[in-house]
C-alpha positions in Angstrom: -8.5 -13.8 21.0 -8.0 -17.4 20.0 -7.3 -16.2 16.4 -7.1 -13.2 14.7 -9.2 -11.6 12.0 -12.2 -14.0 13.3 -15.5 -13.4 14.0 -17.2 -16.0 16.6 -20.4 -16.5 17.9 -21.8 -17.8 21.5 -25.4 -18.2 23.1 -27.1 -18.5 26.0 -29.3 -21.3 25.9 -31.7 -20.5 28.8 -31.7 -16.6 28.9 -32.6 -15.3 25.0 -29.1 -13.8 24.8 -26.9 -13.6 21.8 -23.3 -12.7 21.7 -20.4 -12.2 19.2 -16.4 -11.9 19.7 -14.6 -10.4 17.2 -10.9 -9.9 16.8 -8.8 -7.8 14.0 -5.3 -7.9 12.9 -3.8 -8.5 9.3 -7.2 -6.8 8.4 -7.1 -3.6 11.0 -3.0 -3.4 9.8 -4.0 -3.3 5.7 -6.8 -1.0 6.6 -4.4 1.6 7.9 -1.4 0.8 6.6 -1.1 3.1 3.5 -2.2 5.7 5.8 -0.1 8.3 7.9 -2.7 8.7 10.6 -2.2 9.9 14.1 -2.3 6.8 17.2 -5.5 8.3 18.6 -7.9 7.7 15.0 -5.3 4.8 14.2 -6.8 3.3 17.4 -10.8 4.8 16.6 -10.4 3.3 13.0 -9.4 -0.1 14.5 -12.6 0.3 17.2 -15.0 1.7 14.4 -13.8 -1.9 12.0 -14.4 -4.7 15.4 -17.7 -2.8 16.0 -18.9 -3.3 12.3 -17.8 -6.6 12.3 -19.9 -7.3 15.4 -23.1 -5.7 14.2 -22.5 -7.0 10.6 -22.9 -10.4 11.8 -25.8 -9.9 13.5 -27.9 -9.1 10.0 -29.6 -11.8 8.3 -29.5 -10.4 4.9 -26.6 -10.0 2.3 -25.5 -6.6 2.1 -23.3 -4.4 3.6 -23.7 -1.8 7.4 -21.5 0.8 7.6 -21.1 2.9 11.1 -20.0 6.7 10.1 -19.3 9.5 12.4 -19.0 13.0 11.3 -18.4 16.2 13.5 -16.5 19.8 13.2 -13.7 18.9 15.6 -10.3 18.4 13.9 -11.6 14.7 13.1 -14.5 15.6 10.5 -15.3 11.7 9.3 -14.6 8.3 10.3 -16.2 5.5 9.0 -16.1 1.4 8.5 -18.1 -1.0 6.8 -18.9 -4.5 6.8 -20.1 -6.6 4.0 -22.2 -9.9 4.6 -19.3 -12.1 3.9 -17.1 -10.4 6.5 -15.2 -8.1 4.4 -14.5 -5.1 5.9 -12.5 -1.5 5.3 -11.9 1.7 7.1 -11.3 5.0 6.5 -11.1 8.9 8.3 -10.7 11.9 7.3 -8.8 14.9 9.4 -6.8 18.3 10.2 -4.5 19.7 12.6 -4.0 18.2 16.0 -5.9 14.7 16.7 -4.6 14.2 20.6 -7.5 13.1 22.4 -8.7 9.6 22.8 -12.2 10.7 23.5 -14.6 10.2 20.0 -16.7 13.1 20.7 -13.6 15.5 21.8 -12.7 14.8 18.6 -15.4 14.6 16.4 -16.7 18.0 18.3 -20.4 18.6 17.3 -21.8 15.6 15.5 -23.5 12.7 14.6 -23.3 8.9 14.2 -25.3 7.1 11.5 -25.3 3.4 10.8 -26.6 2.9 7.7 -27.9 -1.2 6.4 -27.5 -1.8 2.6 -29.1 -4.5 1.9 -28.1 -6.2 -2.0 -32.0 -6.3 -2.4 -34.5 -4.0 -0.4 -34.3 -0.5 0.6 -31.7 1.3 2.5 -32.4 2.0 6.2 -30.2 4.6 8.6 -30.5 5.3 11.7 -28.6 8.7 13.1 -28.1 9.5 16.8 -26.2 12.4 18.3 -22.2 12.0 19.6 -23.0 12.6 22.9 -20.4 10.1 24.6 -16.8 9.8 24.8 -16.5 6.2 23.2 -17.3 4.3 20.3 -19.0 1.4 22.3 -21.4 4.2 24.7 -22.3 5.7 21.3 -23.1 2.6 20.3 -25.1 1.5 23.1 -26.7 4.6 22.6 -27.9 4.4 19.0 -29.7 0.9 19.9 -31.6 2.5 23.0 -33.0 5.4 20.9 -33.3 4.0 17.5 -33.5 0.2 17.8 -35.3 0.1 21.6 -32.6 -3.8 21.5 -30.9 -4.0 24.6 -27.6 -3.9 23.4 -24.0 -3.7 25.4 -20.5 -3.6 23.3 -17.0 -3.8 24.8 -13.8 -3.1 22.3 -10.2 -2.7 23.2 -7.2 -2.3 21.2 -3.3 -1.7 21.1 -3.3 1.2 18.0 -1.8 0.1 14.8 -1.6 -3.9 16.3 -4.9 -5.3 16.8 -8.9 -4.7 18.6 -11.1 -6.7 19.8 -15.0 -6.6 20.4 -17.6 -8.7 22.6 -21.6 -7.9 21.9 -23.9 -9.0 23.6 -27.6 -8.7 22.5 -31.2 -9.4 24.1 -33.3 -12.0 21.4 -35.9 -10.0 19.4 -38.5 -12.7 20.9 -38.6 -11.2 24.7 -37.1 -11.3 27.5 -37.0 -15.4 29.4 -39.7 -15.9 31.2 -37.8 -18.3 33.3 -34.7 -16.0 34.1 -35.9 -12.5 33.8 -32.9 -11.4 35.6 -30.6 -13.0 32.8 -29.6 -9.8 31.1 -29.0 -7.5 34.0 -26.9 -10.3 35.6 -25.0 -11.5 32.5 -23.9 -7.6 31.5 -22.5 -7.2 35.2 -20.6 -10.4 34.7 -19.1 -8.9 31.3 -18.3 -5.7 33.3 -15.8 -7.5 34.9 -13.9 -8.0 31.7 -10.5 -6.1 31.6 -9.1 -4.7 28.1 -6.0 -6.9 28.7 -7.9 -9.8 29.3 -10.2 -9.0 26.0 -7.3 -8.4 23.8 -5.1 -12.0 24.7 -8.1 -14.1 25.9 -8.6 -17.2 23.7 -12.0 -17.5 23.2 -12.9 -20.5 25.0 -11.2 -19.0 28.2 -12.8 -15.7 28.3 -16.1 -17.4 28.2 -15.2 -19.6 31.2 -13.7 -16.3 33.0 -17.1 -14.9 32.4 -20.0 -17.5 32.5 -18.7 -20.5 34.2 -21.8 -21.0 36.0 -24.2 -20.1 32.5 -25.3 -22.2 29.8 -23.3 -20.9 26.9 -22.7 -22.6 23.2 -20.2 -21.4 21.3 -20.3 -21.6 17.4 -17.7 -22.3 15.0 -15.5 -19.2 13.9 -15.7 -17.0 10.5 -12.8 -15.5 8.9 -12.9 -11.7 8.4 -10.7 -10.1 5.4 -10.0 -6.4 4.5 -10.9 -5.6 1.2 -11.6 -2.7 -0.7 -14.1 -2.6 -3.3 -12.4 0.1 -5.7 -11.8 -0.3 -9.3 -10.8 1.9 -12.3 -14.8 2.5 -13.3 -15.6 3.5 -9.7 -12.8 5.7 -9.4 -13.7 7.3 -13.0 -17.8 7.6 -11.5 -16.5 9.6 -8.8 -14.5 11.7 -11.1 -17.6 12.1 -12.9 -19.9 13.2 -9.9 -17.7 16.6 -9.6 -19.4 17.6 -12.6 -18.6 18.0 -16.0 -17.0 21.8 -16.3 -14.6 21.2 -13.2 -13.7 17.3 -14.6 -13.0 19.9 -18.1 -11.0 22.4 -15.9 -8.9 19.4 -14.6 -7.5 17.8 -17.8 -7.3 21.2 -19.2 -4.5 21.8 -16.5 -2.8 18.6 -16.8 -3.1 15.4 -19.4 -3.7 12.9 -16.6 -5.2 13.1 -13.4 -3.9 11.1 -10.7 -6.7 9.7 -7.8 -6.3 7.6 -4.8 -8.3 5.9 -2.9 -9.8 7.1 0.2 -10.1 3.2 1.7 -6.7 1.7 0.4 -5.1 4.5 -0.9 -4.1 2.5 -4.3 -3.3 5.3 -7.2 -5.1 5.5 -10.5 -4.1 7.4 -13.2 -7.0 8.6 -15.6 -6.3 9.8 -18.8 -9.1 12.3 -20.8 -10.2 10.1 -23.6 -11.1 7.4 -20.6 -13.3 10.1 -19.2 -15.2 11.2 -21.9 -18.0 8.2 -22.6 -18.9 9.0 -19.1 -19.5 12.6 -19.6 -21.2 11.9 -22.4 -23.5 9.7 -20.6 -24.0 12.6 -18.1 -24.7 15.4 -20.8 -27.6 12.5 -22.3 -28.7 12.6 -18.8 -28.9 15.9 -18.0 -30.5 16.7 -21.3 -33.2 14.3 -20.6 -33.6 15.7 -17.2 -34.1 19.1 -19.1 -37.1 17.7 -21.4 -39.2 15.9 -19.0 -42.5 17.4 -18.6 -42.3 19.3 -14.7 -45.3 18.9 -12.9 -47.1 21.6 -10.3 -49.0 20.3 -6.9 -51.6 22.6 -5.8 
């Protein structure tokens, strides 16, 4: 990549074909640095962050995507988001042995969801089966059912260092009328991209490698930052949500509870007294919740 931690578009002019190139390293490195996972889902997470980086610049609306996997294997959840100003974090969750490099060996029975958040307007997700043995075929996968966009992603990584991504997408409008054998051609082209060559590649020069002889215009690049969104009130909410008689049971055991963070693993310590104006808001709720008037639909 010409730069790390940059998101970068390209288009080709005369065929109704978008593409992105992504590459992640500070950000991919802070994302699993506080973290004592295994190479194999260091090297998922690091896929699972280029490809929402890639898809989260294809949305024209402010808010955040998010591409989760969860399965019964001995990885039971991975997940990454990406908000609309490139800000992205990881995170997985596993047990025992995590020793193949295949996603759905891994993940065993399960499902992927991508899920669009947009800051205004309703929540869309879309959920396909793991049926492949990479990220980018499960991908592919998800836009042929769900989306019907002709859709083909490429990632490669060195685990715990860096990953890269290249998308390329067919135009909602329709396929050229002038070249109708654009996408076809254009995706066999990219299949004659190596990982290596992905990975070191400076921009510019991978496009020549590839489409020397198409029309291509390559945008200016976007920085992408990891960043995690937690704070003491979030932390204290999802203390909350475990209910009030178990948050009880916890304080009555010790005088401060200590949480981390699933993304960045940063420590809060939470004393009772902190607590309590939230449970009290949840009692007011749950008594409320008690009074309304239920209703019967014959």
């Amino acid at each position: 990549m010409s730069s790390s931690d940059q998101i970068q578009h390209f288009l080709f002019t005369n065929a109704d074909i978008r593409g992105q190139l992504v590459g992640l390293e500070e950000s991919y490195r802070q994302a699993i640095e506080n973290h004592n996972y295994p190479k194999s889902i260091e090297k998922l997470i690091g896929e699972f962050m280029a490809a929402a980086a890639l898809l989260g610049s294809t949305l024209k609306i402010d808010g955040t995507i998010s591409i989760q996997a969860q399965g019964t294997g001995s990885l039971t959840l991975i997940m990454a988001e990406c908000k609309s100003n490139r800000e992205i974090r990881a995170v997985a969750r596993y047990q025992g042995e995590c020793n193949s490099s295949a996603i759905n060996e891994l993940l065993g029975i399960g499902q992927l969801a991508i899920t669009i958040d947009p800051e205004q307007g309703q929540r869309y997700q879309g959920i396909v089966p793991l049926e492949n043995a990479t990220l980018a075929k499960c991908l592919e996968a998800y836009f042929d059912q769900s989306e019907q966009l002709k859709t083909r992603i490429w990632l490669a990584g060195n685990s715990g260092e860096q990953v890269s991504g290249l998308l390329l997408q067919a135009m909602p409008s329709a396929i050229s009328p002038t070249d109708s054998d654009a996408w076809p051609r254009i995706c066999t082209l990219t299949d004659t991209l190596s990982e290596s060559e992905l990975e070191k590649l400076q921009n510019i020069q991978l496009l020549y490698r590839l489409y020397h002889e198409e029309e291509v215009e390559l945008y200016p690049p976007h920085e992408v930052n990891f960043s995690c969104s937690c704070n003491r009130d979030r932390i204290i909410n999802a203390l909350v949500s475990l209910g009030a008689q178990e948050v009880e049971e916890m304080f009555t055991e010790e005088p401060l509870v200590e949480i981390n963070c699933e993304f960045c693993n940063q420590s809060y310590t939470v004393a009772k007294e902190e607590v309590e104006p939230y449970l009290m808001e949840l009692d007011i709720s749950e008594i409320a919740s008690d009074l309304a008037p239920s209703r019967t639909l014959h």
